[in-house]
C-alpha positions, 0 to 999 in steps of 0.5 A: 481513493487511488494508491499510488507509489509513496502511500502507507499501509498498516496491517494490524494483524502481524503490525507491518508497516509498507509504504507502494514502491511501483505499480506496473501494469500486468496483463492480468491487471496492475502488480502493486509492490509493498515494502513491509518494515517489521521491528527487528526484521529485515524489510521485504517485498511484496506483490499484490493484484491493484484490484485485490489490495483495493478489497482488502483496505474496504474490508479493514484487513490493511489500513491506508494512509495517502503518502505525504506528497499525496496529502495536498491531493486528497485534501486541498486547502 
């Protein structure tokens, strides 16, 4: 599994929906953005390390989903 630009993420924990705006390379490794959408809020940003997202969506904290033009890759017909 890779995140790329265009996948969604769930949090069940507060119930935010984000879906990756960019990825850039960092020296201390790739900066991931996440824009959250929560009902009745404004949407916001987010930065996280690639590799500490990666540890979160194993351990269950963030739900991942492949962003539909992602879809085809992960499961071709």
């Amino acid at each position: 599994m890779k995140i790329k630009v265009g996948d969604c993420l769930y949090e069940p924990l507060s119930q935010n929906n984000g879906e990756v705006t960019r990825i850039i390379s960092h020296p201390n490794g790739k900066l991931v953005t996440i824009r959250w959408r929560v009902e009745d809020h404004l949407p916001h940003d987010t930065e996280h390390f690639y590799s500490k997202l990666m540890k979160t969506i194993k351990k269950g904290e963030i739900e991942y989903t492949a962003g539909p033009e992602h879809e085809s890759e992960e499961n071709p017909s």
